[in-house]
Each structure stands twice: as structure tokens, then as C-alpha cells.
ZAMARGU-4260 file (C-alpha; in steps of 0.2 Angstrom, whole numbers, plus 5000, padded with zeros to 4 digits):
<rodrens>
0) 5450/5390/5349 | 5452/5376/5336 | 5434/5372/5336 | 5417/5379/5332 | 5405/5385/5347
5) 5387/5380/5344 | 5372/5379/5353 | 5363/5363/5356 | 5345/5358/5362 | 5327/5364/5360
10) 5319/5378/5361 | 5317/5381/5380 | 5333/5374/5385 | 5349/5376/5377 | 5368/5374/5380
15) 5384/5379/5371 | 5394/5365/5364 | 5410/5363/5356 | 5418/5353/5342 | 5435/5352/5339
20) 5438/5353/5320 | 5455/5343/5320 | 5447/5327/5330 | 5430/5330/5329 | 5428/5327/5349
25) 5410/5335/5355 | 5411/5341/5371 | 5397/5352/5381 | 5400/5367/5390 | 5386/5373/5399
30) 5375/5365/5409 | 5361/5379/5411 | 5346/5380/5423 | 5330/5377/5412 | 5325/5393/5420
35) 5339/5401/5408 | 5332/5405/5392 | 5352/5408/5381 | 5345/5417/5364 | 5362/5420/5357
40) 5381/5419/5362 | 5399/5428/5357 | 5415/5424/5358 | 5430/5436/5362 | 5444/5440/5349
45) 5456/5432/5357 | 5443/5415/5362 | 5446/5415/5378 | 5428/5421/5384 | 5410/5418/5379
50) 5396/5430/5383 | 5381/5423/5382 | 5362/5433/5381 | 5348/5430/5392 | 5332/5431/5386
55) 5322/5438/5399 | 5314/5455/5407 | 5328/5456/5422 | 5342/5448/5412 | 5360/5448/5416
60) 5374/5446/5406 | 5386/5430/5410 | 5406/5429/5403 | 5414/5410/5404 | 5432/5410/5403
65) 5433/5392/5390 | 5448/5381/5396 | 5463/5381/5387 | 5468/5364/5379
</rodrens>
């Protein structure tokens, strides 16, 4: 990944982003469910996949494969 991964929004709904640090190009690359409340994200050695934290009693764990350029 040529780019850092960040979270964007408020407190009750939030969305991973990335910017690409040769161009500067902002794209978003989540749209979650205001229902999904994302407290924190990682991303694999090899950035291929994000794992992202749900915060809540019955949470699960969600992998996204990011596109490749």
C-alpha cells in the first residue's frame, strides 16, 4: 500500500479511508451500517487485508481484501 489508512467520521459512525501519499487522492473504503460501531482497524503485513474491530457485546470480526492499484 502507498498510502495511509485512516478512519474518518464521528464518534457513532465511522469509515476507513485512504490517502495515497504520491498523489494525495482520498478515497473511502467502507460504507458501514450506522448500527457498526468500528473502534480500531489493522492491516496485514503484506497490505492486502484490513481487519477491522467491532465494538459491541456479539461482535464479530470483518477481513476486506483492499483493491490493488
Amino acid at each position: 500500500m502507498t498510502g495511509t489508512l485512516y478512519l474518518l467520521g464521528d464518534t457513532q459512525q465511522k469509515d476507513l479511508s485512504l490517502t495515497d501519499l504520491e498523489t494525495g487522492a482520498e478515497r473511502q473504503l467502507t460504507n458501514l451500517n450506522p448500527d457498526f460501531n468500528l473502534g480500531d482497524f489493522d492491516v496485514s503485513p503484506d497490505d492486502r487485508e484490513v481487519v477491522l474491530e467491532r465494538v459491541q457485546e456479539d461482535s464479530a470480526v470483518l477481513l476486506l481484501d483492499l483493491p490493488r492499484p
